[in-house]
VMD Tcl script that draws the C-alpha trace (Angstrom):
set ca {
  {0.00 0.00 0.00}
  {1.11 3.51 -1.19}
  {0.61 6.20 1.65}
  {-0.75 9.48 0.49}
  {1.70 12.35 -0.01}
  {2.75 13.89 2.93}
  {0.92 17.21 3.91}
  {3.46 20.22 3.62}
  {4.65 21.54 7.07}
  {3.35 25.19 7.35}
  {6.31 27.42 7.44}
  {7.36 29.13 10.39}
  {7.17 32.89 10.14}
  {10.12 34.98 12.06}
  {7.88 37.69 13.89}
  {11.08 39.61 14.65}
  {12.15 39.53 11.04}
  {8.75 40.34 9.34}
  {7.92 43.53 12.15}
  {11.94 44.45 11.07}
  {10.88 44.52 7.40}
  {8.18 46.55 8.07}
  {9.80 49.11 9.72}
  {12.45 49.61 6.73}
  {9.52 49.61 4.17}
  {7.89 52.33 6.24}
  {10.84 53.96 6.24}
  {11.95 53.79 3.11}
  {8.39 55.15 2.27}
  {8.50 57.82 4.17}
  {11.54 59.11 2.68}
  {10.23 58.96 -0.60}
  {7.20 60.54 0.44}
  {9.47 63.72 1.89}
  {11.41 63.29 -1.90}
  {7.91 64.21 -3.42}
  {5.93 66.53 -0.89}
  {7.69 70.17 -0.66}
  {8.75 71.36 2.54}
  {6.56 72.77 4.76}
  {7.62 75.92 6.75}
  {5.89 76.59 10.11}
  {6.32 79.66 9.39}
  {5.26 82.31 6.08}
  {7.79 85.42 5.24}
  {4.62 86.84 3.54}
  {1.64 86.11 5.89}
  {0.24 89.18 6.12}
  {0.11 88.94 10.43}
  {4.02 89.84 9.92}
  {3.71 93.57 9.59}
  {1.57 96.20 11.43}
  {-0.88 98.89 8.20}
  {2.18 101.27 8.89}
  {4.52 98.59 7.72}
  {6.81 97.52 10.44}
  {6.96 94.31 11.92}
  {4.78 92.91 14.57}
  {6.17 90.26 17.39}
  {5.27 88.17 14.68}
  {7.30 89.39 12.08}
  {10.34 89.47 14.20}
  {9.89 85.72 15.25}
  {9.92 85.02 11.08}
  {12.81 87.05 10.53}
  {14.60 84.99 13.62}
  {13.53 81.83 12.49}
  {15.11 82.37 8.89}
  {18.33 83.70 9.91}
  {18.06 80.19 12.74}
  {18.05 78.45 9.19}
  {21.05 80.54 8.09}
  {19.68 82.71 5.60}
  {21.66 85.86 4.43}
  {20.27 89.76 5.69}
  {19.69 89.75 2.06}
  {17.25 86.72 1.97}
  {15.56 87.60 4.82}
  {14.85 91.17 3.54}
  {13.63 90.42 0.01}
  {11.63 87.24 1.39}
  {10.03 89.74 4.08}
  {9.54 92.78 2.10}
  {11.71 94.69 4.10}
  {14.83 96.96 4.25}
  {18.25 95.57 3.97}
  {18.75 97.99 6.87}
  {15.81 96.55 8.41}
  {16.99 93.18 8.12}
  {20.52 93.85 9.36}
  {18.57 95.46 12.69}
  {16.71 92.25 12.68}
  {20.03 90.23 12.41}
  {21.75 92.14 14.89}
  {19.16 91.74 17.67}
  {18.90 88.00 17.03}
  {22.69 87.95 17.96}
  {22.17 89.74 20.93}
  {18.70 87.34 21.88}
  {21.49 84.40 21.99}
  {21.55 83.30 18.29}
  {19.61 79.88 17.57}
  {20.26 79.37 21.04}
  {17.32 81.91 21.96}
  {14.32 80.82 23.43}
  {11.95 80.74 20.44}
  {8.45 82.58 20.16}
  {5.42 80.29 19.19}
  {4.20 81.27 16.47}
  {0.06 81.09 15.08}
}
mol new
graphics top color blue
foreach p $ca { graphics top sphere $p radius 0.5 }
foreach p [lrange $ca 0 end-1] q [lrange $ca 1 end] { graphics top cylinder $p $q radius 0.2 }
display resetview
């Protein structure tokens, strides 16, 4: 007498290994995901909330300004992307030094 095939043993399945692989697909996902998306700025150099009707900068403003020169942008950056004086920006600037630099304690902002 001929015995019928043997069933197949079910595989095990390395929990460790499969959560692992998940992880680097979600990663690896999200990364491509930050390739395609643009960057998104908590902050706006041309919100309107930045300057007071007379033109000069509300706490606001000043908090924008500090935040882009925190990223390392120029006086001359800062004062085209706000609208505002290169002498207004290099006020800006200086003051930021004095607040402690990106060290400062930052404003929150919205």
């Amino acid at each position: 007498m001929k015995s019928a095939p043997a069933a197949p043993q079910p595989q095990t399945i390395d929990r460790e290994m499969v959560v692992e692989l998940i992880g680097r697909i979600e990663t690896d996902l999200a990364r491509l995901k930050g390739l395609l998306e643009p960057p998104v700025h908590a902050f706006d150099p041309a919100d309107p909330r930045n300057k007071t009707c007379d033109g000069k900068l509300t706490p606001h403003g000043v908090e924008c300004c500090y935040r882009m020169f925190d990223e390392g942008k120029s006086r001359y950056s800062v004062a085209r992307a706000m609208k505002i004086s290169f002498a207004a920006a290099t006020h800006r600037f200086q003051a930021w030094r004095r607040a402690g630099g990106e060290k400062r304690p930052r404003v929150r902002l919205g």
